[in-house]
Structures are given as C-alpha cells and as structure tokens.
Backbone as JSON Lines, residues from 0, in Angstrom:
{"i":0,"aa":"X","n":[-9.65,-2.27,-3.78],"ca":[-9.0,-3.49,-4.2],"c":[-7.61,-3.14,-4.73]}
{"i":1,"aa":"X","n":[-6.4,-4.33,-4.73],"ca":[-5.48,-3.65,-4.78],"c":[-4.91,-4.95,-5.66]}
{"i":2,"aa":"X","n":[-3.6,-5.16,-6.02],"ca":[-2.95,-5.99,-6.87],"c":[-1.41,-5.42,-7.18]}
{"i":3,"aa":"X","n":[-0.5,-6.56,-6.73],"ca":[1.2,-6.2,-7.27],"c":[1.24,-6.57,-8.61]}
{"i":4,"aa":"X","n":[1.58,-5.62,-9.21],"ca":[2.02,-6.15,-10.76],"c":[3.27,-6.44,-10.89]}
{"i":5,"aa":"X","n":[4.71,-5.78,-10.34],"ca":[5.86,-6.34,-10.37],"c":[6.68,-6.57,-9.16]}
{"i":6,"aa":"X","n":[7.51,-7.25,-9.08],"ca":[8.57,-7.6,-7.93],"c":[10.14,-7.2,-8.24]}
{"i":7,"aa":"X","n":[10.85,-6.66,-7.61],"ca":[12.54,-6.23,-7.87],"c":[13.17,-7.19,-6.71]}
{"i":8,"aa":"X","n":[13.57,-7.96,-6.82],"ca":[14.46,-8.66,-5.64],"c":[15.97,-8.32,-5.56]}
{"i":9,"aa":"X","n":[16.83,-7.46,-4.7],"ca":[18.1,-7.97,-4.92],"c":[18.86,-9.11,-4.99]}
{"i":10,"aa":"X","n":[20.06,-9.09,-5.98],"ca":[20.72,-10.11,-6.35],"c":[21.89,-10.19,-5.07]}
{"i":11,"aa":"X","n":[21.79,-9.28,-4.08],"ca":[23.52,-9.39,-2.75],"c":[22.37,-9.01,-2.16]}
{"i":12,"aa":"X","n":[21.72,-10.44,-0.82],"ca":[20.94,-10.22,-0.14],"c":[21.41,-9.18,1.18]}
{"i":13,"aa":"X","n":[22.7,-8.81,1.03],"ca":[22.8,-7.93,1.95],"c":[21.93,-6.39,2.59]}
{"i":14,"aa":"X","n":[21.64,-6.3,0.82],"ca":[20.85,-4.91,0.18],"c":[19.46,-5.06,1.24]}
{"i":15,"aa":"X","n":[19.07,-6.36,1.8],"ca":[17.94,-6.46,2.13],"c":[16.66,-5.48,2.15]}
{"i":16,"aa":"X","n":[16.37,-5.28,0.73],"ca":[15.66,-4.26,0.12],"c":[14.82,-5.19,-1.01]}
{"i":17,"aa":"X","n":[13.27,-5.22,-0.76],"ca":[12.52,-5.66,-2.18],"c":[11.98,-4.2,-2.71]}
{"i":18,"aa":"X","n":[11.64,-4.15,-3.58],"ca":[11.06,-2.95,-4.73],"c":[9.5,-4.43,-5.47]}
{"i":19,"aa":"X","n":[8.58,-3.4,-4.82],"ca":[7.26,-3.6,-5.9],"c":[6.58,-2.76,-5.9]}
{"i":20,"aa":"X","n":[5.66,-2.69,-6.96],"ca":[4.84,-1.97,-7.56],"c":[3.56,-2.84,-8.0]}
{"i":21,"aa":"X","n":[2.39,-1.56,-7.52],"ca":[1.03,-1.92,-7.99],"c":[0.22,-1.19,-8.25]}
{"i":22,"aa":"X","n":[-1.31,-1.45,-8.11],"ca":[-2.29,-0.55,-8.83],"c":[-3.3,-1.09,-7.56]}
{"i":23,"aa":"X","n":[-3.8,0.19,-6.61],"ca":[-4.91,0.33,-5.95],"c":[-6.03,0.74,-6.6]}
{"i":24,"aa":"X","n":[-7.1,0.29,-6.83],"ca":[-8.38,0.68,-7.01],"c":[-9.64,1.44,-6.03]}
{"i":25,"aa":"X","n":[-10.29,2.14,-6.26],"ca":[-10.95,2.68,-5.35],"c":[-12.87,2.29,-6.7]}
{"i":26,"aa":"X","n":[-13.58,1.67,-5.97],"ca":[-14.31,0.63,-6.93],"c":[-15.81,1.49,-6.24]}
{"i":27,"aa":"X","n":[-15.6,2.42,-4.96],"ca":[-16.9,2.89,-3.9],"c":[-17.33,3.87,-4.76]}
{"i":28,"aa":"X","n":[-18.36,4.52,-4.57],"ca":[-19.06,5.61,-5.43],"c":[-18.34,7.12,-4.43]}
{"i":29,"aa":"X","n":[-17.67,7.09,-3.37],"ca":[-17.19,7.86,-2.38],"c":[-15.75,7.87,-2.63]}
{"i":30,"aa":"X","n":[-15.06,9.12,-2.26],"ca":[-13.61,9.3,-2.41],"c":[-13.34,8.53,-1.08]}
{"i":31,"aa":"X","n":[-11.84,8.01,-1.13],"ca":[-10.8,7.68,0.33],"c":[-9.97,8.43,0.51]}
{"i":32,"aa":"X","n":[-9.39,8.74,1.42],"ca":[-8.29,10.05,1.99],"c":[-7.01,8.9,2.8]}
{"i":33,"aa":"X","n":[-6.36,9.78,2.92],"ca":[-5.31,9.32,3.47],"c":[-4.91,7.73,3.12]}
{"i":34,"aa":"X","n":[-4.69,7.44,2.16],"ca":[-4.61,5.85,1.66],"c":[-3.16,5.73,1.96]}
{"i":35,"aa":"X","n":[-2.35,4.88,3.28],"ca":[-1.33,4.38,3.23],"c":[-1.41,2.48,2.68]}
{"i":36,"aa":"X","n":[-0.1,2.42,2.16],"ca":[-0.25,1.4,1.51],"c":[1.23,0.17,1.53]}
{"i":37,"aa":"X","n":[1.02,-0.65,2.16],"ca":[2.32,-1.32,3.07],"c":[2.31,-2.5,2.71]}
{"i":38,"aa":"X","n":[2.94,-3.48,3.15],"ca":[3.2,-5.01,3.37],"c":[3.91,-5.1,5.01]}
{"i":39,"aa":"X","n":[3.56,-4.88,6.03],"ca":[4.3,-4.47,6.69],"c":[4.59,-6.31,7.51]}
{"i":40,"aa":"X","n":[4.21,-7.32,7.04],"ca":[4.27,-8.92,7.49],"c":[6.07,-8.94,6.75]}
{"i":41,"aa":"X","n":[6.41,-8.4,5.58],"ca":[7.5,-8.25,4.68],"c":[8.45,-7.7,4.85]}
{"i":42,"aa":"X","n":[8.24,-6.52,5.36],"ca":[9.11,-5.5,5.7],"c":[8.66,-4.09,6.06]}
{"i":43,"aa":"X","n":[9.94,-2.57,6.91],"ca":[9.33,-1.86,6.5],"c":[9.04,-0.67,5.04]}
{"i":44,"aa":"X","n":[8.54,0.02,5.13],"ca":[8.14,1.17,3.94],"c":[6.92,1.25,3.49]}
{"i":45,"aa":"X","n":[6.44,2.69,3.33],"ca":[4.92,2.2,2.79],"c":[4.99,4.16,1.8]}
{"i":46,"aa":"X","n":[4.08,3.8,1.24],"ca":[3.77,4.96,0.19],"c":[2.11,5.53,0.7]}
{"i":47,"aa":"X","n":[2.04,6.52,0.58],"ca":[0.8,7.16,0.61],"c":[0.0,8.43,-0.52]}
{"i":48,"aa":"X","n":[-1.01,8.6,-0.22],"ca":[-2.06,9.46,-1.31],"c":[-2.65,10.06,-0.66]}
{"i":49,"aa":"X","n":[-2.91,10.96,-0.87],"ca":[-3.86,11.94,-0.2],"c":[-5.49,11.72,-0.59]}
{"i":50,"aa":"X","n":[-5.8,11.5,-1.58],"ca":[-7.23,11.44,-2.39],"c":[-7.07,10.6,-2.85]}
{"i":51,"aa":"X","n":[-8.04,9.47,-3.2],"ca":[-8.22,8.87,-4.98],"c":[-10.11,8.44,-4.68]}
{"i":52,"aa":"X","n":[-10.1,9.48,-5.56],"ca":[-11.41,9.94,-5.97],"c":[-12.33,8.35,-6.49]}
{"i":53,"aa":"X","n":[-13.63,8.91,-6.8],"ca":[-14.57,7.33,-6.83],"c":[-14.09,7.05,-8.33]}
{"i":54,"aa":"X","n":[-14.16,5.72,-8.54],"ca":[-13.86,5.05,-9.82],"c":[-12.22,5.21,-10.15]}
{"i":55,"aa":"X","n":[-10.99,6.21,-9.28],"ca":[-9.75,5.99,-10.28],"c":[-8.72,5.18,-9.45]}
{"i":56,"aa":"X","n":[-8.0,4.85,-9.82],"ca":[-6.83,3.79,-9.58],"c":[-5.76,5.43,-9.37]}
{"i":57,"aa":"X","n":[-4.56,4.26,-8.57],"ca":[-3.24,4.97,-8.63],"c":[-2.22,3.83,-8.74]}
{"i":58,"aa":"X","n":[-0.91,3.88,-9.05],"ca":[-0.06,3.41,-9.12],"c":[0.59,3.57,-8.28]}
{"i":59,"aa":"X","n":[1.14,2.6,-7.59],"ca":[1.63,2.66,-6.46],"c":[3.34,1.69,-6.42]}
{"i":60,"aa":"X","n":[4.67,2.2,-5.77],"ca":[6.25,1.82,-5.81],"c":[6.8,1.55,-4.21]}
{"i":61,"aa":"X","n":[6.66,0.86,-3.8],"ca":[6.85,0.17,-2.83],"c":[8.75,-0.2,-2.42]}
{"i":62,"aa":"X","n":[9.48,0.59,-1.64],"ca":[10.39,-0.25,-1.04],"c":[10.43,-0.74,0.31]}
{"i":63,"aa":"X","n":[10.54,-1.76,0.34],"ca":[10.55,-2.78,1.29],"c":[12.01,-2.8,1.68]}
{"i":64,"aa":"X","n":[12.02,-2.58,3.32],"ca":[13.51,-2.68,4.02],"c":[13.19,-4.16,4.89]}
{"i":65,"aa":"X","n":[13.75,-5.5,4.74],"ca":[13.74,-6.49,5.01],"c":[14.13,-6.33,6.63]}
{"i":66,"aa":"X","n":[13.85,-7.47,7.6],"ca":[14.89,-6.88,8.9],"c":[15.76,-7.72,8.51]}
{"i":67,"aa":"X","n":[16.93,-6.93,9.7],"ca":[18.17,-7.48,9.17],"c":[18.06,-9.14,10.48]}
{"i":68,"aa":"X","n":[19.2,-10.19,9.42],"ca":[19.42,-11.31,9.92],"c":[18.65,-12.29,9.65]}
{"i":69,"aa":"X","n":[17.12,-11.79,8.85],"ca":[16.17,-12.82,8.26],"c":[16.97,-13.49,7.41]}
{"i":70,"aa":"X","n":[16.14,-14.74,6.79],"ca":[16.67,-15.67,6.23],"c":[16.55,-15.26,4.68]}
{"i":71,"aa":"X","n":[16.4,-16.16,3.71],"ca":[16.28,-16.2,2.56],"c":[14.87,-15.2,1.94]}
{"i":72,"aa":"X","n":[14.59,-14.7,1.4],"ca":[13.38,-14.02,1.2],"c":[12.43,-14.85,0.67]}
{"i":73,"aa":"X","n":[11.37,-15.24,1.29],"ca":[10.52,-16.11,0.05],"c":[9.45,-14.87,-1.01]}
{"i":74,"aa":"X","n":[10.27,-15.39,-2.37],"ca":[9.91,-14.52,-3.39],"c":[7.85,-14.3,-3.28]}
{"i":75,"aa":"X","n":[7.4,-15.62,-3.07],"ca":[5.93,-15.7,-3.4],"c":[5.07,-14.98,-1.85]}
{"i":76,"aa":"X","n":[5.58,-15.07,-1.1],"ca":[5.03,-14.13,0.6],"c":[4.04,-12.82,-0.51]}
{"i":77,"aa":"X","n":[4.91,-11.84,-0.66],"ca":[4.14,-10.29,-0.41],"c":[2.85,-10.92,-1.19]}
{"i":78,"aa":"X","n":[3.22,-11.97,-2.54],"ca":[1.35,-11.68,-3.07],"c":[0.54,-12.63,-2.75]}
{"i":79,"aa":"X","n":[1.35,-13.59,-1.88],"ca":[0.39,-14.5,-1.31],"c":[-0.54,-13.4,-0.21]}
{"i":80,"aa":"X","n":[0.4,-12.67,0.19],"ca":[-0.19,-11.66,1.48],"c":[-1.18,-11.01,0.71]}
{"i":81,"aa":"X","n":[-0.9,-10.11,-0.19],"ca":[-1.5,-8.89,-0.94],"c":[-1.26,-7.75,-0.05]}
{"i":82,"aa":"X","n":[-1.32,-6.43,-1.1],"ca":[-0.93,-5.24,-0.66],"c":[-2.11,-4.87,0.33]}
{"i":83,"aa":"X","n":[-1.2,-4.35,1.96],"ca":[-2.14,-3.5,3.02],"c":[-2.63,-2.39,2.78]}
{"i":84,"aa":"X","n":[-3.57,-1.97,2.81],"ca":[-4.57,-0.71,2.45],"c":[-5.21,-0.13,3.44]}
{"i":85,"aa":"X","n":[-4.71,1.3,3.9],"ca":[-5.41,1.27,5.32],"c":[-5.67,2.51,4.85]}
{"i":86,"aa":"X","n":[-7.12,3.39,4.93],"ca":[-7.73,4.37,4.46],"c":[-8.82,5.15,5.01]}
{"i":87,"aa":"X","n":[-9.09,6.21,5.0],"ca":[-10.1,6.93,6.12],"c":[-11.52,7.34,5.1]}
{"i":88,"aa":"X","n":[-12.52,6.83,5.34],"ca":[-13.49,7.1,4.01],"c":[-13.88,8.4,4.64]}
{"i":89,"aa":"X","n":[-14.79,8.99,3.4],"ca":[-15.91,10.02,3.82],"c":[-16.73,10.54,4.86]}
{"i":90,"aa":"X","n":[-16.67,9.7,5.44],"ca":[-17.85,9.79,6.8],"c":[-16.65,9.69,8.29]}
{"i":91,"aa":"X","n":[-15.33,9.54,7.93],"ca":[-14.18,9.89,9.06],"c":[-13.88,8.79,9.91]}
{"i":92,"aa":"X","n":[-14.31,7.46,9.07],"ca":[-14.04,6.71,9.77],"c":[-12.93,5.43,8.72]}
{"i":93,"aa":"X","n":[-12.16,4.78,9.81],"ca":[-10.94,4.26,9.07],"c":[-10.77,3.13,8.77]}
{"i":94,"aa":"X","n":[-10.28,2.6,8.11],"ca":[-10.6,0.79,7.49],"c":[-8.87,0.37,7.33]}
{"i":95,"aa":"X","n":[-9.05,-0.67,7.23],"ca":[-7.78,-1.56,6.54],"c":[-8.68,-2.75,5.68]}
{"i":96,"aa":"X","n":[-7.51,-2.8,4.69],"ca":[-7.93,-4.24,3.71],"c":[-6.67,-4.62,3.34]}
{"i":97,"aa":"X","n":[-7.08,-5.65,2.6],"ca":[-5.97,-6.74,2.29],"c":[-6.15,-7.11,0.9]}
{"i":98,"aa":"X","n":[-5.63,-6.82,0.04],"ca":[-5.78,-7.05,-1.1],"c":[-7.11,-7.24,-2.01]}
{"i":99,"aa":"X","n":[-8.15,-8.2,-1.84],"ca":[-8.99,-8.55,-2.35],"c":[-10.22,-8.64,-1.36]}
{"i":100,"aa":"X","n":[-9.55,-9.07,-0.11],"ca":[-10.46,-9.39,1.05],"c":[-11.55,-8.07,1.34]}
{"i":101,"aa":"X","n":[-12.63,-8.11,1.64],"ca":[-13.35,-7.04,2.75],"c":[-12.88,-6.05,3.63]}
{"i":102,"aa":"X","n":[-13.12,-4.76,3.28],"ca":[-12.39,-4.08,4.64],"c":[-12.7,-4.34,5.77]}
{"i":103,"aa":"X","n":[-11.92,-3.92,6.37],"ca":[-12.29,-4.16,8.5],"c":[-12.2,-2.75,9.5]}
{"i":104,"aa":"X","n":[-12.91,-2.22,9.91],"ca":[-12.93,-1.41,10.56],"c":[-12.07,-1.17,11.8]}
{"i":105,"aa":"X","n":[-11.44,0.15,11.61],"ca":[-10.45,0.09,12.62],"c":[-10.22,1.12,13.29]}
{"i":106,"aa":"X","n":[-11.01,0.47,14.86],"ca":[-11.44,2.02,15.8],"c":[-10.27,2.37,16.7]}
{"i":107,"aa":"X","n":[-9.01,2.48,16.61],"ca":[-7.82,3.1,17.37],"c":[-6.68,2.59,16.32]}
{"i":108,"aa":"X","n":[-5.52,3.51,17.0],"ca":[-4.32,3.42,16.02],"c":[-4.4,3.29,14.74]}
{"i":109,"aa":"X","n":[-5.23,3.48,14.1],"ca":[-5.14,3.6,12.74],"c":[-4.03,4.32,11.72]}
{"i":110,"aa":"X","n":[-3.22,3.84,11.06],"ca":[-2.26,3.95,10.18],"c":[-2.83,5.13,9.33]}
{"i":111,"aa":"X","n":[-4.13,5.26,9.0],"ca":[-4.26,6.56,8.03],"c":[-4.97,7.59,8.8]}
{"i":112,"aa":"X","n":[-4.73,7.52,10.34],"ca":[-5.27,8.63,11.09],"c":[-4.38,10.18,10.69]}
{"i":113,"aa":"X","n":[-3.1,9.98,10.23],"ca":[-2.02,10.77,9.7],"c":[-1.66,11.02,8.64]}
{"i":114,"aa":"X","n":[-0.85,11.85,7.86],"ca":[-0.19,11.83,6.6],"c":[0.69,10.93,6.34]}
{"i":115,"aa":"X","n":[0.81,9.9,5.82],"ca":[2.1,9.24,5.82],"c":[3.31,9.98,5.34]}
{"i":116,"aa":"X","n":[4.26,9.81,6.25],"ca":[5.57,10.5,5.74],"c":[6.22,10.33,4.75]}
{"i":117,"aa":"X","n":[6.29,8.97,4.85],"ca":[7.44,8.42,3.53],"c":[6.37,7.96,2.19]}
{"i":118,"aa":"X","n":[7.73,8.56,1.21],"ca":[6.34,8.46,-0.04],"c":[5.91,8.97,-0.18]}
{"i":119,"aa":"X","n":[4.81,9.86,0.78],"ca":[2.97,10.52,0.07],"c":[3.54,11.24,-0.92]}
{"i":120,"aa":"X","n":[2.34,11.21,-1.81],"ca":[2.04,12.2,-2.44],"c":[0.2,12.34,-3.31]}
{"i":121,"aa":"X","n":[0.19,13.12,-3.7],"ca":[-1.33,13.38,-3.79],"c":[-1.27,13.03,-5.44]}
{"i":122,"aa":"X","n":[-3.0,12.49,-5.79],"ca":[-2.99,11.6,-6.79],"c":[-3.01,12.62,-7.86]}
{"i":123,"aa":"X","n":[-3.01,13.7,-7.87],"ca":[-2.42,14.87,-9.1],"c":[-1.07,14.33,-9.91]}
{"i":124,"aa":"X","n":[-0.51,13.68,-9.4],"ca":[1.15,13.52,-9.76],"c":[1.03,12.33,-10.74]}
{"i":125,"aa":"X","n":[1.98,12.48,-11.25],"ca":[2.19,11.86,-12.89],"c":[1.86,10.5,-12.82]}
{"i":126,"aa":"X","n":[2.3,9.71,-11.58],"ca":[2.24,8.07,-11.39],"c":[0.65,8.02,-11.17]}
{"i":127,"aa":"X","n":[0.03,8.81,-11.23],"ca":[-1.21,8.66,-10.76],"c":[-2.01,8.48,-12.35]}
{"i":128,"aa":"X","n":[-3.21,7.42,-12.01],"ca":[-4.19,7.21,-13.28],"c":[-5.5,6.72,-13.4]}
{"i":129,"aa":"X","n":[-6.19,6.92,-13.94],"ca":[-7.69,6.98,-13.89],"c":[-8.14,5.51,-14.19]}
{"i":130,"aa":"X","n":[-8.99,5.07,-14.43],"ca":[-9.57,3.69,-14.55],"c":[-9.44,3.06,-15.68]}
C-alpha cells in the first residue's frame, strides 16, 4: 500500500517538473524485491529499492518530468491516480498496484523484471524507515 504525503509544483511552468514524496508500505508477511515506484499517467521518473522487508515502509522522492507542450498541470491527478508500485515477490513472480487497490499480476514486460536505474537505492539508506 502506498500514499503521497507531499506535492512541489513549479511556479514557471516551463520547469515542467512536479516533485512528490511518499511512504510505501509492505503490509505481506514476505519481503518484495525490486520495488519500482512511478506515476507514469503524470509524467516521466520513478525511484526504486532493492528490498523492503515484511512489516517496513520506505520513503519514497519522486521527480516527475511533465511532457513538454501539455497544458496546465492538474494539481489533484497524481493522488487521484495514487502512486504505481510494480514489484517482484518471493516466489519470482511480478505484480503492479495502485495505491490502495489489489495487486495485478503481471506476466511480461514487467517494470521490476530489472534494477531500476534512476533513483534505486537499497532500503539500508537513511530515507529508509521501519513501521
């Protein structure tokens, strides 16, 4: 389960750049691996984790590159959406979720078949926190 706690909007929509931040939960009695974590309906950028073990949360910083020539940003979109969660459990097989919703199983192209490039880092690191 996942949740945005803040939003950064630029003030010179040129920047076409949002900044948010949230807190993924991992709620299964089983660790998840490869947790990339996107809005990608918003824009691109996504952050990734290597682990987050059963019961701990991570904190998660999100920049969002808008495409260029879109219109006005509607501020309320990313949490009407909720943060994308796409993750490979224990048993090697890969899911996506949506904020609150049910995961969905996802048998090709999967987003956490890889390391994510941009961003990762493993939940050892300081932004990282327990329940």
């Amino acid at each position: 389960m996942s949740s945005i706690t803040e939003e950064s909007y630029p003030l010179n929509a040129e920047f076409r750049t949002l900044e948010l931040a949230g807190v993924v939960w991992n709620y299964s009695d089983m660790p998840i691996f490869n947790l990339v974590v996107a809005i990608p309906e918003v824009g691109t950028g996504q952050q990734g984790f290597r682990i987050v073990k059963p019961g701990e949360s991570v904190r998660t910083r999100l920049v969002l590159h808008l495409p260029e020539g879109g219109g006005p940003v509607d501020v309320l979109r990313p949490r009407r959406l909720g943060l994308s969660l796409h993750f490979l459990d224990g048993r090697g097989r890969h899911w996506h979720r949506r904020g609150a919703a049910q995961p969905t199983r996802v048998l090709r192209d999967a987003l956490s078949e890889n390391v994510p490039l941009e961003s990762f880092r493993d939940t050892a690191s300081p932004d990282a926190q327990g329940p």
